[in-house]
N, C-alpha and C positions, 0 to 999 in steps of 0.2 A: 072434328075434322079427322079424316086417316090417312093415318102416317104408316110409312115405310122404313121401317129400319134397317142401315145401310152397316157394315162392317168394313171399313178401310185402312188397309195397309201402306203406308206412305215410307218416304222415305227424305231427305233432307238434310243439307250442310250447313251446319249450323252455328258457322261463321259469324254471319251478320243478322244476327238475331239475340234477343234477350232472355233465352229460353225457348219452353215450349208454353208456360202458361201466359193467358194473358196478362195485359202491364197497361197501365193508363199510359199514354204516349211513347208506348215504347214498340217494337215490332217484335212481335213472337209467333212462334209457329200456329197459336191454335188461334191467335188473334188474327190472321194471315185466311187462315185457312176457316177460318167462321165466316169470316165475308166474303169470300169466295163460294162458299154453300149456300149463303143467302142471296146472293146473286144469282147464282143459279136456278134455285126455289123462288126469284121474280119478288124477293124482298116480304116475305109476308110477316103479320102480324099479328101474335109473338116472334121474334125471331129465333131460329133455328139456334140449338147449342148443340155443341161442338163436345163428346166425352172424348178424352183422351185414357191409356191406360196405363200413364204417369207422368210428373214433368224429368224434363231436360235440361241442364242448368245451360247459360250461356257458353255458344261455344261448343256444346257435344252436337256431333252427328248422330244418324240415326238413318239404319240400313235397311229396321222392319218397325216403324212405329206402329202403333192401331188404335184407331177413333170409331166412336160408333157417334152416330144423329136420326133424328128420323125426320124423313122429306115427307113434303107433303102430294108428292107423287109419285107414282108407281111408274118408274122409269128400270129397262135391262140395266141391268151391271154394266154395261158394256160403255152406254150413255153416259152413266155417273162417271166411270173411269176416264174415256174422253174429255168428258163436260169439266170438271173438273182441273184435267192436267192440261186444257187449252185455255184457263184463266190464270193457274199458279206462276208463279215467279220463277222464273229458270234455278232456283235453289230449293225449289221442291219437285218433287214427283210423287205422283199416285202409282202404286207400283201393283195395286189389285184392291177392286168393290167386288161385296158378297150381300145378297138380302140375309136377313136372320131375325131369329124368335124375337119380339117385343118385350123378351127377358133378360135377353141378350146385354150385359155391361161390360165396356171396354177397361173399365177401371177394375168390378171387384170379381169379375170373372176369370181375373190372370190367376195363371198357377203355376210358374214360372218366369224367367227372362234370362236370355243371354243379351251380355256384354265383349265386346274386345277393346282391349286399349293397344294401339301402335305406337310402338317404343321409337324414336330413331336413336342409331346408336355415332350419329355424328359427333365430332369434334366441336362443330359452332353449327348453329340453326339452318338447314338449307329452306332457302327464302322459297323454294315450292313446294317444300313440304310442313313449313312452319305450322299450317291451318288445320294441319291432320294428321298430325302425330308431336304426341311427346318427343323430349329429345334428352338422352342422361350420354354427356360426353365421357364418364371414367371407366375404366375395364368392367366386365362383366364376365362373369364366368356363367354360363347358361345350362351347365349343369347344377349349378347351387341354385339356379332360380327354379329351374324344376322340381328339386327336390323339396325347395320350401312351398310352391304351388301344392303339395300335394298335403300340407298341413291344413290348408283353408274346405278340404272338401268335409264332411258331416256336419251337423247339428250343433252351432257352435254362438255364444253372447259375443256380437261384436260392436261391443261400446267402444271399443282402442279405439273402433276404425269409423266412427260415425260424426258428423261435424257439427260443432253444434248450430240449434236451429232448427236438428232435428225434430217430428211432432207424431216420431213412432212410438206409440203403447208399451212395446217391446222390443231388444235391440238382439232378438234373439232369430236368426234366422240359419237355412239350410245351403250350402253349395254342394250343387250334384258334381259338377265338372271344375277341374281348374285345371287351365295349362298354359303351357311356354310354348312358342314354334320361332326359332331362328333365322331368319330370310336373308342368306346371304347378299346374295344379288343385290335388294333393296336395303339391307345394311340394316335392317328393324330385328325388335322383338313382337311377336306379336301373342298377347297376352289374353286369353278368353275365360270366360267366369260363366256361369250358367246356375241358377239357384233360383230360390223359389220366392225370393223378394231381395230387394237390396236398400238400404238404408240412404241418406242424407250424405251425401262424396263419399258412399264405403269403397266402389269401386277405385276411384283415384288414391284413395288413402293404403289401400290393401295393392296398390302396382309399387306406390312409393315406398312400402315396406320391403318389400320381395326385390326391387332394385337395389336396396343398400346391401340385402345378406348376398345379392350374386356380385356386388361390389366388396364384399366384404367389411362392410361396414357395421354390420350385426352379425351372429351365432346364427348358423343356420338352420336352424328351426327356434328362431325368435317370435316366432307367431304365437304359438304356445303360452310362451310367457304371457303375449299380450290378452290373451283370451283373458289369463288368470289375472292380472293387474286392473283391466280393464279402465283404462288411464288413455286419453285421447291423446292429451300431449306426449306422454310415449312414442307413441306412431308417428307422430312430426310432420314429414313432409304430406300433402297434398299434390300429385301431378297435376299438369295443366290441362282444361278441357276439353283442348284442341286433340287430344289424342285420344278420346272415348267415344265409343259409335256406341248404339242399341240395335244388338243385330237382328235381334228376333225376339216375339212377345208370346208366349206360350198358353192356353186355354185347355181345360179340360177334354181330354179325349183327344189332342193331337198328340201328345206324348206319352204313349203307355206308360216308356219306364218310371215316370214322377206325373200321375193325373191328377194330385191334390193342391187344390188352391190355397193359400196363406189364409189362415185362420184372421176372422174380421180383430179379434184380438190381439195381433200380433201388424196388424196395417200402419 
């Protein structure tokens, strides 16, 4: 049969969901979103699998995920994207379909990803914002969070910050970008990571860190330390994963500054 391989950029609140991967009786994004594809594709057999280009634990959003499959029709972009976001459940959206090469993998063809986590910096939990952001009620100083942001960019072993369960080869990985932005109005931190893979909760692990030193609860470049110690329990807290989205999934050739994929060594 010929197939058409589709690249899909979705997008997804990831509230009431058990992830992205699929779960025997449970509802997850790729579980969701398989049989909505084979619905589409009129149920054939084999049925259609669903790549994603990583899981999502329960609970994170997801502002650019990317799935690749291949249909067994040769249907415009246009179709798919309609066809599609006229079955998903109001806690998804297709946010853009692309044909591409039969080479094409949504998994090991990443070569980067950004992340942001939404701090709220309330007092007690505000009940419409509980599902989409972190909440750390003690002072913060947002210049110490800055500052220690800026220890987590280069080439760096981040075992401190990986949870176990982990089933990475190597817990050695790159961050291009890291940064703080203070949103007064909405009373958040909003905190962005950008790097060329990320580990088992590094991102929640590496927010929880960088909150205590702009609380003052660590040495302001305590990061360091942890590279060296490489001690999970060091790192301590875990944030919650109502406040982590996947904003964007990176592929060779979209990003000049950083075009190299994660070494399959290092996956």
């Amino acid at each position: 049969m010929f197939n058409i391989r589709y690249k899909v950029t979705l997008a997804y609140d990831g509230t009431l969901f058990s992830g992205f991967e699929r779960q025997p009786k449970r509802r997850t994004i790729e579980g969701v979103l398989t049989q909505k594809v084979n619905v589409m594709a009129k149920n054939p057999n084999p049925p259609i699998v669903v790549y994603g280009s990583g899981r999502t634990d329960a609970g994170v959003h997801a502002l650019g995920q990317v799935v690749h499959f291949d249909f067994p029709f040769d249907l415009p972009t246009k179709a798919i994207y309609r066809g599609l976001n006229s079955l998903l459940p109001l806690d998804m959206e297709i946010k853009k379909a692309e044909k591409v090469s039969d080479t094409f993998h949504a998994r090991y063809d990443v070569s980067g990803k950004r992340y942001v986590y939404r701090l709220d910096l309330g007092e007690f939990k505000n009940p419409f914002k509980r599902n989409y952001t972190g909440n750390w009620r003690f002072p913060i100083d947002i210049e110490r969070v800055q500052t220690a942001m800026k220890d987590f960019v280069g080439e760096h072993d981040f075992s401190s910050f990986v949870a176990s369960g982990s089933t990475a080869r190597s817990n050695v990985r790159t961050i291009y970008e890291a940064k703080a932005i203070l949103d007064k109005q909405a009373n958040e931190i909003q905190l962005e990571f950008y790097g060329n893979g990320f580990l088992y909760n590094m991102v929640r692990i590496m927010v929880g860190v960088v909150v205590e030193i702009g609380s003052q609860m660590r040495p302001e470049h305590d990061i360091l330390r942890l590279y060296d110690v490489k001690d999970r329990d060091q790192a301590r807290r875990t944030m919650p994963a109502s406040g982590l989205y996947l904003k964007k999934v990176y592929y060779e050739g979209e990003d000049p500054k950083h075009p190299t994929k994660l070494p399959k060594r290092q996956r």
